[in-house]
Structures are given as C-alpha cells and as structure tokens.
C-alpha positions in Angstrom: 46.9 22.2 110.1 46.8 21.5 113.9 50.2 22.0 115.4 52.0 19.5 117.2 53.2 21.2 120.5 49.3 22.5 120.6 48.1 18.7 121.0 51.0 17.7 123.3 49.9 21.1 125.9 46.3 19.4 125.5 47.8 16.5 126.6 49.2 17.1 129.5 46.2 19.4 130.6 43.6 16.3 129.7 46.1 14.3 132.1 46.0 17.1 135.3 42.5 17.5 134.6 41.8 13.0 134.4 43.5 13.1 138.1 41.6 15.5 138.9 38.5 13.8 138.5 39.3 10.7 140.1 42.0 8.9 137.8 44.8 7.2 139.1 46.2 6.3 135.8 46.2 7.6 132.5 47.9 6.8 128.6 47.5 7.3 125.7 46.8 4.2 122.7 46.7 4.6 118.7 43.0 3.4 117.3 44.4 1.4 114.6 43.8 -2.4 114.6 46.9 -4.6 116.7 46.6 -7.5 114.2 48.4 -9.8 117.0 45.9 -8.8 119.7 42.9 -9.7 117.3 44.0 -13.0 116.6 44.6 -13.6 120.8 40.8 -12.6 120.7 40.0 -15.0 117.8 41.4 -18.0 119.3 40.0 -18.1 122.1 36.5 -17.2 121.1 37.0 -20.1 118.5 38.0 -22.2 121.7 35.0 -21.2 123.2 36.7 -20.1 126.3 33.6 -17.2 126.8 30.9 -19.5 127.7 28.0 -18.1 127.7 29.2 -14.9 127.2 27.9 -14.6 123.5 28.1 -11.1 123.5 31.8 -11.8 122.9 31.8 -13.3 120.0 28.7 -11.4 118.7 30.3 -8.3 118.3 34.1 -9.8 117.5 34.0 -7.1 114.2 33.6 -3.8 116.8 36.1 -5.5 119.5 39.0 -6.3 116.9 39.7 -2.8 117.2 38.7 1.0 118.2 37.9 1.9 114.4 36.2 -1.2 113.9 33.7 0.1 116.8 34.1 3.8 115.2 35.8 4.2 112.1 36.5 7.8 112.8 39.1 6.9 116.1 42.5 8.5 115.9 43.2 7.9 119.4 42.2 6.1 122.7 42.4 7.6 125.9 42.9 4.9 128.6 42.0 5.8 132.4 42.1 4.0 135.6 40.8 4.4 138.7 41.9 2.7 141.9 40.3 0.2 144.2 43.0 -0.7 146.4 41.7 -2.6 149.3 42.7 -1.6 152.8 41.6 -5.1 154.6 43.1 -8.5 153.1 40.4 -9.8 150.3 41.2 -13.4 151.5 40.3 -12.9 155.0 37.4 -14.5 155.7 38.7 -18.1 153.3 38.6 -19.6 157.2 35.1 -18.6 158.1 32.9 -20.5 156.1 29.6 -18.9 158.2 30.3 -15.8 156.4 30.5 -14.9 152.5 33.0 -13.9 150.3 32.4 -10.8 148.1 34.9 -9.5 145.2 36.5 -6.5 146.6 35.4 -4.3 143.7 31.7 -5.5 144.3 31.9 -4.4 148.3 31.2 -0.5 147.6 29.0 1.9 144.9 28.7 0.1 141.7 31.6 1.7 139.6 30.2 1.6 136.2 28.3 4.8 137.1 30.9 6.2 139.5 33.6 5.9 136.5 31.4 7.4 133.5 30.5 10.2 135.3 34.1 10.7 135.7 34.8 10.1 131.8 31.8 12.2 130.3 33.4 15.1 132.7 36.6 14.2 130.9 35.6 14.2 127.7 33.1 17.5 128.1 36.6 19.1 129.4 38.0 17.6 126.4 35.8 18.8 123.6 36.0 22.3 125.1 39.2 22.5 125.3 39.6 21.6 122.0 37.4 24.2 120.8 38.9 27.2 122.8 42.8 26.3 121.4 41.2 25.9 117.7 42.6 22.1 117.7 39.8 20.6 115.0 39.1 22.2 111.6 35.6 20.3 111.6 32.5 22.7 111.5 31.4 20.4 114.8 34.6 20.3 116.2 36.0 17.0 118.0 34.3 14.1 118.4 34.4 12.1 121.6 32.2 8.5 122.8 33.3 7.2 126.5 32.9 3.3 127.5 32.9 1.8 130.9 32.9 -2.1 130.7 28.8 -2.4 128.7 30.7 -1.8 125.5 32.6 -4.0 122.9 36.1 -2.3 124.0 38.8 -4.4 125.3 40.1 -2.2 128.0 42.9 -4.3 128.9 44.7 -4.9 126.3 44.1 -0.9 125.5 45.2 0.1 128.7 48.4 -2.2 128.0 48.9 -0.5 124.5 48.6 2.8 126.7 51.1 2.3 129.1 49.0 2.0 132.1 50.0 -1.7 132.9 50.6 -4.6 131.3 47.9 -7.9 131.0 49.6 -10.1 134.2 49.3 -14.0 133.8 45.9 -14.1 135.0 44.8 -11.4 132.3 44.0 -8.7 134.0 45.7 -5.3 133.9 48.7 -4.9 136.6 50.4 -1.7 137.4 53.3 -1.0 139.2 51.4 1.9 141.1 48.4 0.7 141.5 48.7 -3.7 141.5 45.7 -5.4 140.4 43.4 -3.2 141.5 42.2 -0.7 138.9 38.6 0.3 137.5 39.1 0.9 133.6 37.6 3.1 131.1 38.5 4.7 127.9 37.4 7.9 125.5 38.0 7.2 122.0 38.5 10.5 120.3 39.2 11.9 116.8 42.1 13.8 117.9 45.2 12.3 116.8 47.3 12.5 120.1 51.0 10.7 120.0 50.6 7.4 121.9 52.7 6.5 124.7 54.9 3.6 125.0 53.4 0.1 125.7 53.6 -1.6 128.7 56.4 -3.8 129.0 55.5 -7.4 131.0 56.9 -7.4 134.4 55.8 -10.6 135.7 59.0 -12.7 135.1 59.1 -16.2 136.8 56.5 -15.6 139.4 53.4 -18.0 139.1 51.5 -17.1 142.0 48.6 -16.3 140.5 48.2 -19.7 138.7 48.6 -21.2 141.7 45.6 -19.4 143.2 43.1 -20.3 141.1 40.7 -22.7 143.0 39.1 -24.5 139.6 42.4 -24.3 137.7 41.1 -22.0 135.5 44.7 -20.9 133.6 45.0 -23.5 130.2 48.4 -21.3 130.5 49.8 -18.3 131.3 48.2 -15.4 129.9 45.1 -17.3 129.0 41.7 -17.3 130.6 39.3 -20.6 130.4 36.0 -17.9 131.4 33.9 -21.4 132.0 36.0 -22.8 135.0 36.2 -18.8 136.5 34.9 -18.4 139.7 34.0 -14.7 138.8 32.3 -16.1 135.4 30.3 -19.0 137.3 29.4 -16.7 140.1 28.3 -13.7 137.8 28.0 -14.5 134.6 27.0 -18.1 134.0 23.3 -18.9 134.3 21.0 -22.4 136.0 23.4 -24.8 137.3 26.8 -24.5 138.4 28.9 -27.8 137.1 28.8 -29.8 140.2 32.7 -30.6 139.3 33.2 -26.7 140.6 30.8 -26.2 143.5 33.2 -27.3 146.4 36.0 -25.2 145.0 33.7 -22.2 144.9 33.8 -22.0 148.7 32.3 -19.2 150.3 32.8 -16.8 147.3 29.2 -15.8 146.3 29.9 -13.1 143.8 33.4 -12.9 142.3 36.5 -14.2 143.6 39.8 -12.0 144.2 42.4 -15.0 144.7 44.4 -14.2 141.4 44.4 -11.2 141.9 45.3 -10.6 145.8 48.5 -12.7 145.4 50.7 -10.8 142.6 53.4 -9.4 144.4 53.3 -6.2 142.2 49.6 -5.4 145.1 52.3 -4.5 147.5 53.1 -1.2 145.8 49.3 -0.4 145.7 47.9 2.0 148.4 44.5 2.4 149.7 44.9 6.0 150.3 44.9 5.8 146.1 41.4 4.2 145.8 38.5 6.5 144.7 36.4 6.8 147.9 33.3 5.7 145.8 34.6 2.3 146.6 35.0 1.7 149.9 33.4 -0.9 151.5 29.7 -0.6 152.5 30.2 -2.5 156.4 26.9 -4.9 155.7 28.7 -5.9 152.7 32.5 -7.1 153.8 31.4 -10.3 155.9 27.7 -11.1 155.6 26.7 -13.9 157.3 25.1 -16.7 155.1 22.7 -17.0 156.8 20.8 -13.9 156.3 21.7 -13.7 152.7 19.6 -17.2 152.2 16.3 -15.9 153.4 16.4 -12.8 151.1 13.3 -12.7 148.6 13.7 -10.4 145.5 12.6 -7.3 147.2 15.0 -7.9 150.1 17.6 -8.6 147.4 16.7 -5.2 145.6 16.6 -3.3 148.7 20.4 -4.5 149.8 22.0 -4.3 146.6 20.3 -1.1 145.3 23.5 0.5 143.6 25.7 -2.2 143.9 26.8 -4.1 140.8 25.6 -7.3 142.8 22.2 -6.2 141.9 22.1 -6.6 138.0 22.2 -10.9 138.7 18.9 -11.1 140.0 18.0 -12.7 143.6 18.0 -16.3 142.3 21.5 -16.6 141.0 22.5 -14.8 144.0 20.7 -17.5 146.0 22.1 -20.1 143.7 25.6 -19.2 145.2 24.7 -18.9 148.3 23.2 -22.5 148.8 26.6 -23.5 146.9 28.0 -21.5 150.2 25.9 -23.1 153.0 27.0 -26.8 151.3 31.0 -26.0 151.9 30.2 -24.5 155.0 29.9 -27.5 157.3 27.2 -25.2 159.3 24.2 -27.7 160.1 23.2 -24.6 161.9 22.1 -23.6 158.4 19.7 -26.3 157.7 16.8 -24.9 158.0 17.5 -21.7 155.6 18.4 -24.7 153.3 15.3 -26.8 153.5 13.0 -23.5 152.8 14.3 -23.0 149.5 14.1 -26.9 148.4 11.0 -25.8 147.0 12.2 -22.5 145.5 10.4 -21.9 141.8 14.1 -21.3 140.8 15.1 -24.6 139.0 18.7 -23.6 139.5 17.7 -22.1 143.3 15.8 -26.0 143.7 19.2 -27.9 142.7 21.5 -25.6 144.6 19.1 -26.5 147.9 19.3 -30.1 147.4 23.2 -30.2 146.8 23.8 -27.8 149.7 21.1 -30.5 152.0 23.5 -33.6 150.7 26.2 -32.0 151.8 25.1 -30.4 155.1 23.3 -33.7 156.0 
C-alpha cells in the first residue's frame, strides 16, 4: 500500500519542479464527476449558447468529468502559465487605422509552448513515481496531458484546484496572476489529496459586464459564445451577424475587454509571464491596411506559429473588412474595393459592408 506522506513529498516536488518549467500556478483537483458543474455544462449546451462550436456538445459524455474522458483518473493536476501583459490591451480602441489583437494571440502560439512544458512534467512525474516505488502496477503510473484541443474543462478544473475561481465573465481569475493565465492539466492515476476550491472573490464589482461590446453576459457567470467577440472573430464561420459588426470595432482576432477591466489584473505582473509570450512587435498594432492585401501565402508566412494561423486567410480577412468599415479611413478604399470580388463568399460580403460604410 502506497504511503501517504510518500505522495504528499511527491507533491510538493511535482510543484518545485511545475515552476520550474514555466508554471505560475499549480493545484491539485479530485477526477470524480462535480454533478453541479455537469448540469452548468448541460444547460447551456441545451441553450445552445456554443454556436457553432459542435464539438461541445459532441463530446458532452468525456467533458462531464475527468473519468468520463479516462475512467482510470484519480487525480487532476491543474497548471497555469502567465501572460501578463506589460502594455494596456485597450490601447489602440482610439486608433481605428490600426488592429486590435487578443493579448494572448500577440506572441508564440501557446498550445505548443504549454505541452511541452506538461509532457516534461508528466515525464518528471512518471519517473518519479517509479524511483520512490509509489504505484504497485507492473507499468507503473499512468499519465495523459491536455492543452485546450481536448474535451477538458480547464476552468472549472483549475477552480476545483485552487488556482482561481471562474470570474463573471467565466474565465479563470487569480489573485496572483488576474485574468491572464494559459491552462493545462495532467490527469494521472495517482490518487494525490486535492486542495481546497477556489473561493469567488468577485463581490459587487460588474466591470466586466459592462465591458462587453455585444452584451454578451445573459448574466453573471454565464457566457452567450454567439454574441462573443472572441467566438465571432475565431470561431464562427461565413458571415458575421450584421447586428455585431460595428461593435466588433477594430478587434480582428479575439477581444480582451472583459478581461483587461477586473480589478483583480492589478495584482498580475509582467515580470510573471512566460517569455514565450511576449509580443512579436509586427503583431501589437498592425496597420489595416497591410493586413487587407495579404493572400494566403502572405497570411501563412506572418502567422507561422501563431495561433492566428489555424483560421485561414479568409476569415482573417473577413475581420478585417469588418475593421476597415468602423474605421472611417476612406484612405482604405481601395484595399476594400480589391477584395469585392474575393472567391470568399464571406470575404465578398465583408467588402461590400465595409464599402457601404466607408462610402
């Protein structure tokens, strides 16, 4: 029988060893279904709050819980790493020649900085394990590592973990760190004590409600994906609704307003953020202009290993004409008029709208 001081020594080595590599925050959640945190997932799939997002709902039986993704889960190990911005993310809201990019989109696309951290982990891990005699399988431990691609809801995992709890905009807050954390997590067979849950620390405060450009908060705590500037920008494909298109603004891929405005940011330090991150300079306030004329090998060639690249050149183009029609620039006009006639239906439509507006 494993003893119990052996795991909690692990523990607290698998923790040195997560900053180590990169982690601002770490915790520890049980793999057991939450039957209250299935049935927030439920509802608003059964709303139809995901839009398009049918990957959602698709795989609802694997995201209930870690042991409904892998029945052998005793414990989930949930990791963060920071982001912080150094520069204001709403900075350029009064320059409508240039656009707006998500702060986590600016720099090296994190999906493969933050697995490479977590298969380092869990390697670590599964030695570990192995040299202290903490399994009695033949094969030892068993370990699998997700990053975003993966029917794991990190959020309310990393809340259940103590990392931070989901804010009124849904995303994860921390008192270190803000708004601004990368998550992953390692399920593992190893049945480590969790750590105490989150408690919610956003009281009274509203602000980010009040943010939202499209109104995209039914309520607190809830998340309409289909009037998300993030979802419309990213993940929603053809047309934008045209009842969103002014409010988009300049954002072309993402929007950070939610997030920026929690008080709880003002704790966060960019000195905490993994350098991976930072800002490539082309990247922080490209003109419009130059983004519009980009074919798909231009496109490919900017964006190789950015996450901006996995949208494809026309819904990137799609935003920006949405862009060039809130920008008041007729200085733009002709970048406009050269993509009337793009194959793109949704490329086309953005063109004319954008023309309308600018003429």
């Amino acid at each position: 029988m494993v003893n119990a001081a052996s795991i909690q020594s692990l523990r607290h080595d698998l923790e040195a060893e997560a900053r180590r590599l990169g982690f601002a925050a770490f915790g520890i959640a049980p793999a057991a279904e939450d039957a209250a945190r299935a049935a927030r997932l439920e509802r608003w799939l059964d709303e139809g709050m995901h839009g398009q997002m049918a990957w959602m709902a698709d795989r609802l039986h694997h995201r209930r819980s870690p042991q409904g993704l892998w029945g052998e889960a005793r414990s989930v190990i949930a990791l963060g790493m920071s982001y912080a911005p150094a520069a204001d993310p709403l900075a350029l809201a009064d320059h409508p020649d240039r656009a707006r990019i998500s702060v986590y989109a600016q720099g090296r696309d994190y999906h493969d900085t933050v697995k490479k951290a977590l298969k380092a982990l869990a390697r670590w891990l599964v030695a570990e394990a192995a040299k202290r005699r903490l399994s009695e399988a033949p094969d030892g431990i068993g370990v699998k590592v997700f990053v975003d691609t993966a029917p794991v809801m990190e959020k309310p995992l990393g809340q259940a973990a103590g990392i931070g709890w989901q804010g009124k905009h849904t995303n994860l807050v921390s008192r270190e760190h803000g708004s601004w954390l990368f998550l992953g997590a390692i399920y593992t067979t190893l049945d480590f004590a969790p750590d105490q849950p989150a408690r919610d620390s956003c009281g009274s405060c509203d602000a980010c409600q009040r943010a939202c450009p499209t109104r995209a908060f039914p309520e607190p705590y809830r998340l309409d994906a289909r009037r998300c500037i993030s979802y419309l920008t990213i993940e929603h494909k053809g047309p934008v609704a045209e009842e969103f298109r002014a409010a988009l603004g300049n954002r072309i891929y993402g929007c950070d307003d939610c997030l920026a405005v929690c008080p709880w940011n003002k704790f966060a330090s960019a000195a905490a953020a993994n350098r991976a991150f930072l800002p490539r300079a082309e990247l922080t306030a490209p003109r419009l202009a130059e983004l519009l004329a980009l074919d798909d090998g231009g496109f490919r060639a900017l964006f190789s290993g950015s996450p901006i690249k996995r949208i494809g050149r026309d819904r990137f183009v799609r935003n920006c004409l949405y862009a060039a029609g809130n920008s008041d620039d007729p200085a733009l006009l002709p970048q406009v008029r050269a993509l009337l006639g793009d194959p793109d239906e949704a490329v086309a439509d953005a063109a004319r709208w954008a023309l309308e507006r600018l003429a």
